[in-house]
Structures are given as structure tokens and as C-alpha cells.
TORPA-4810 file (N, C-alpha, C, O; in nm, 3 decimals):
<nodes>
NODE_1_0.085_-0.117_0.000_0.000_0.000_0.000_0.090_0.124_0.000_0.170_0.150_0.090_X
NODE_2_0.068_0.200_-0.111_0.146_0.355_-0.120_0.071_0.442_-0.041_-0.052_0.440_-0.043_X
NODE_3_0.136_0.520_0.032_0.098_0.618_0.111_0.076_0.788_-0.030_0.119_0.802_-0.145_X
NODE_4_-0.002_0.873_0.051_0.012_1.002_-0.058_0.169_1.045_-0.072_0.216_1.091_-0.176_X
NODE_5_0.254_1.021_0.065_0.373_1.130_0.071_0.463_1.043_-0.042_0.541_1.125_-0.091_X
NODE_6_0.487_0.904_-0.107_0.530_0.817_-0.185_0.466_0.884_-0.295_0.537_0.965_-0.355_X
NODE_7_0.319_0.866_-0.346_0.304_0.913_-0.477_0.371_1.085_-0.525_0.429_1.113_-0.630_X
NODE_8_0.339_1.175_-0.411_0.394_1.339_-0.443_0.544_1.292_-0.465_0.595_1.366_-0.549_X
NODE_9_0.644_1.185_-0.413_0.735_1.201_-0.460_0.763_1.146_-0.601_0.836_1.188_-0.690_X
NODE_10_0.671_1.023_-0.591_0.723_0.967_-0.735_0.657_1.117_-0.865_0.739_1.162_-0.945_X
NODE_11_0.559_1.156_-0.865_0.512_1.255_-0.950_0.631_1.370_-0.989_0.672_1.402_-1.101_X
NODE_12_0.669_1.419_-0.859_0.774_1.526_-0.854_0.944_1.509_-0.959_1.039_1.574_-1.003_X
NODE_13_0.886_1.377_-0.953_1.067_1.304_-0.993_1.143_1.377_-1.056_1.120_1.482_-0.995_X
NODE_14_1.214_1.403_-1.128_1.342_1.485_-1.130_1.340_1.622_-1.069_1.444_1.657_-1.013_X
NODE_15_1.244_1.701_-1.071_1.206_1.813_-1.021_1.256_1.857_-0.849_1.217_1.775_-0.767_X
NODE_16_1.315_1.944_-0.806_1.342_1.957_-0.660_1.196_2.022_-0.616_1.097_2.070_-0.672_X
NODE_17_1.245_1.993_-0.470_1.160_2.015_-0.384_1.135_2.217_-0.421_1.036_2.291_-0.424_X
NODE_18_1.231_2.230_-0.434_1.246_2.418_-0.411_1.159_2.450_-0.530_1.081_2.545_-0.518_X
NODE_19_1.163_2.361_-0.680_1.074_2.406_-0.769_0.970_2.354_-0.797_0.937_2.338_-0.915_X
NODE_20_0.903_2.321_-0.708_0.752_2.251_-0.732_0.696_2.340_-0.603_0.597_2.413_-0.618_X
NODE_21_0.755_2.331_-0.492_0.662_2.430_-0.389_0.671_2.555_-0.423_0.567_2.615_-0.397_X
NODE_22_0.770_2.633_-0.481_0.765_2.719_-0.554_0.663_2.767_-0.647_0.606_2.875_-0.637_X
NODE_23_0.637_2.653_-0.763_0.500_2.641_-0.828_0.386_2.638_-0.806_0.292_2.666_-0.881_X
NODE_24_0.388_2.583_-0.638_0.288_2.552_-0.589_0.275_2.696_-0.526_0.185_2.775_-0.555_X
NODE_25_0.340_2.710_-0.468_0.329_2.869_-0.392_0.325_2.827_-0.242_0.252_2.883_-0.160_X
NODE_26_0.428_2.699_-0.205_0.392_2.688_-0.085_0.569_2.664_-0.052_0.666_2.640_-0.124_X
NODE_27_0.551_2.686_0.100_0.702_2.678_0.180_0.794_2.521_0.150_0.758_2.424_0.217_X
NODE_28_0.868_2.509_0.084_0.953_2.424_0.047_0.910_2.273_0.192_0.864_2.159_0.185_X
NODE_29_0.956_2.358_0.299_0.968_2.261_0.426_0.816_2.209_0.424_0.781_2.094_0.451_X
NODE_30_0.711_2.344_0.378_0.554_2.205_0.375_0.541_2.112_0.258_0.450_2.029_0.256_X
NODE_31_0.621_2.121_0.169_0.600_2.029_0.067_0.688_1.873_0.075_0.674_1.772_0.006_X
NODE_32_0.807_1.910_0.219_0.886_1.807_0.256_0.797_1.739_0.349_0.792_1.616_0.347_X
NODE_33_0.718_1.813_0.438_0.603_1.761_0.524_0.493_1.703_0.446_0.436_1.603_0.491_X
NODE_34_0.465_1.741_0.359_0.355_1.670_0.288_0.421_1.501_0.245_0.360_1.395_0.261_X
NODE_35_0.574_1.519_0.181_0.600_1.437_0.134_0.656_1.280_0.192_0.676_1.173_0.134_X
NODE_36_0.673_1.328_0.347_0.686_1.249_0.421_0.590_1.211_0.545_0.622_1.158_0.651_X
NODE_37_0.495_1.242_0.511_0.306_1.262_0.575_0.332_1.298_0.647_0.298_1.218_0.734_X
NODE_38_0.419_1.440_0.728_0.407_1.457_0.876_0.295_1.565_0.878_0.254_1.633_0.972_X
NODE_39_0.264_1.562_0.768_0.119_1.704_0.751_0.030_1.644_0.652_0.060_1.569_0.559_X
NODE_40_-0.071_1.684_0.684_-0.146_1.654_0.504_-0.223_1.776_0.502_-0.293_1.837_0.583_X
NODE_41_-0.182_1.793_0.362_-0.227_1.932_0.331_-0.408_1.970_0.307_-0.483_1.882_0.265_X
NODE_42_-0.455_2.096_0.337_-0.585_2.160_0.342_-0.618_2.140_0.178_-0.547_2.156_0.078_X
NODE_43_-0.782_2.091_0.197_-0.835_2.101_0.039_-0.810_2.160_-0.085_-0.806_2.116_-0.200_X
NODE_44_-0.786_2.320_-0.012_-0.768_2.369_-0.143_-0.593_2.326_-0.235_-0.567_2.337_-0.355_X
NODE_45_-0.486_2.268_-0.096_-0.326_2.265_-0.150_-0.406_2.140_-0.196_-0.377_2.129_-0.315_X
NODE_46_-0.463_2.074_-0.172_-0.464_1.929_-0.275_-0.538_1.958_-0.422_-0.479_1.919_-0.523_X
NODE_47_-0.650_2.019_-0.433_-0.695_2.082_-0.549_-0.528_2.131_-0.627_-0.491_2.053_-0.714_X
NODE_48_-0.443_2.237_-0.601_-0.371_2.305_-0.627_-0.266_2.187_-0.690_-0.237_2.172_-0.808_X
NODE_49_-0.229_2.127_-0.600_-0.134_1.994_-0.626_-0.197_1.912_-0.766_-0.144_1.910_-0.877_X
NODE_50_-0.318_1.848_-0.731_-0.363_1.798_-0.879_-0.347_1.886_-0.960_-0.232_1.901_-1.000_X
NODE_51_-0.427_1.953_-1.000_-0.425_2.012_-1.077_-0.236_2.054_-1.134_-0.212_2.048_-1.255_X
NODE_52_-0.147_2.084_-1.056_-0.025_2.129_-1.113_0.073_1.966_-1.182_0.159_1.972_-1.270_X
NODE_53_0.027_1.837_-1.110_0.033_1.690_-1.171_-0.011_1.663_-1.292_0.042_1.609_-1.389_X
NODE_54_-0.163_1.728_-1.266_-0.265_1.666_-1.358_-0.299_1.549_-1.372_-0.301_1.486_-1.477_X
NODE_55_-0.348_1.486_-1.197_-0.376_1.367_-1.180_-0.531_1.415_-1.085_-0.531_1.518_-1.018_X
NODE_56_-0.632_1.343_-1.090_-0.714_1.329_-0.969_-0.680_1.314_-0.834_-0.606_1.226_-0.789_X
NODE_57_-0.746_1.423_-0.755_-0.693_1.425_-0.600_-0.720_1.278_-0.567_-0.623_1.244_-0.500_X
NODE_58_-0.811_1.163_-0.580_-0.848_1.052_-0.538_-0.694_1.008_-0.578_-0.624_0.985_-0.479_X
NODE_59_-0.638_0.994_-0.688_-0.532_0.921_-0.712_-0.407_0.957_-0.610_-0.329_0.875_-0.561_X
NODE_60_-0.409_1.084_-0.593_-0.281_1.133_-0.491_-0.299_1.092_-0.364_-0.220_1.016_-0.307_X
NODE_61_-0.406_1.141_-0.313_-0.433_1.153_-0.148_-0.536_1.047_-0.069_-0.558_1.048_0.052_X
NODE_62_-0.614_0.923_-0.203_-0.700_0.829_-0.111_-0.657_0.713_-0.173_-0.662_0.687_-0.293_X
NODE_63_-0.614_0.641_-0.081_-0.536_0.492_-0.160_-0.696_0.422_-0.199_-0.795_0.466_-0.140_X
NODE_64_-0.701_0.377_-0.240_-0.799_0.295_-0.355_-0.871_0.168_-0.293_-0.992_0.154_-0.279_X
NODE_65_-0.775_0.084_-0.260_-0.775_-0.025_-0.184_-0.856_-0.020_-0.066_-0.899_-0.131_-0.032_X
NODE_66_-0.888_0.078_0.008_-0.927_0.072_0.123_-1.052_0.088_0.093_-1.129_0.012_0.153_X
NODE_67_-1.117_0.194_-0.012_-1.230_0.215_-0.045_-1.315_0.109_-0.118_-1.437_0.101_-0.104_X
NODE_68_-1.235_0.019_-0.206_-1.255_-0.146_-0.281_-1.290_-0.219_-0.161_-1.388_-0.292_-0.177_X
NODE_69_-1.226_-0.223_-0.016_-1.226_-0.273_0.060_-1.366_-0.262_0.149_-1.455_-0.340_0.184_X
NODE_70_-1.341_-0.149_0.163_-1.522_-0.115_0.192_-1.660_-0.138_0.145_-1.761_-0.185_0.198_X
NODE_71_-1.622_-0.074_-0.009_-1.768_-0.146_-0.081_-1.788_-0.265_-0.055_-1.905_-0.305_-0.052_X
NODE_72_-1.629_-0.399_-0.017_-1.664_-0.509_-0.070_-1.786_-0.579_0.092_-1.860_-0.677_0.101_X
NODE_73_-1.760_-0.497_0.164_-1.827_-0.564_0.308_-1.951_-0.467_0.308_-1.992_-0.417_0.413_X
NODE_74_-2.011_-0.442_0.186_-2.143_-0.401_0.220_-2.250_-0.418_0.176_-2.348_-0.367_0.232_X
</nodes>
């Protein structure tokens, strides 16, 4: 099971940390916190984040599996 702070890094890949929070418009050190889940970021930085990927927030921030997992016990 991938955590979100695993996918923001694999997405980010060659890219530094300094130029994507930059892009993002957010403090370098919250985008290291995001990336190592010691934070998870407010609705609108996840809107902001997809959108700058161009992936669905479901794909970044809700592992899949758990929700498959749910439907399946109901």
C-alpha cells in the first residue's frame, strides 16, 4: 500500500523540492512535510497539487484499496 507522501514524490521526480513548492506557492519545508506525511495538506493545496500533476486528488491523497475494501463488506 502507497501512502500520498510516496506518490507526491514519485510525480515530482526529477524536479526539486524548491521548484515545485515554488509552483505551488507553498514553503519548500511544507512540501517536505507533505512528502513524508508529517502534515497533510488543506483542500484547497490538494486541489492546487492535482491540478499542477494533472492527476485526480483521489489518485494522490486516497489509496484505492481501502475504499474497494469497503464497498466489498457491504
Amino acid at each position: 500500500m502507497k501512502g500520498f507522501g510516496k506518490i507526491l514524490v514519485e510525480l515530482r521526480g526529477g524536479n526539486t523540492q524548491e521548484k515545485v513548492a515554488k509552483d505551488l506557492g507553498i514553503a519548500t519545508s511544507t512540501l517536505g512535510m507533505y512528502e513524508t506525511e508529517r502534515r497533510v495538506p488543506r483542500d484547497s493545496i490538494k486541489l492546487r497539487i492535482s491540478e499542477y500533476y494533472q492527476k485526480p486528488v483521489q489518485y494522490i491523497f486516497f489509496n484505492p484499496e481501502c475504499h474497494e475494501r469497503g464497498q466489498n463488506n457491504g
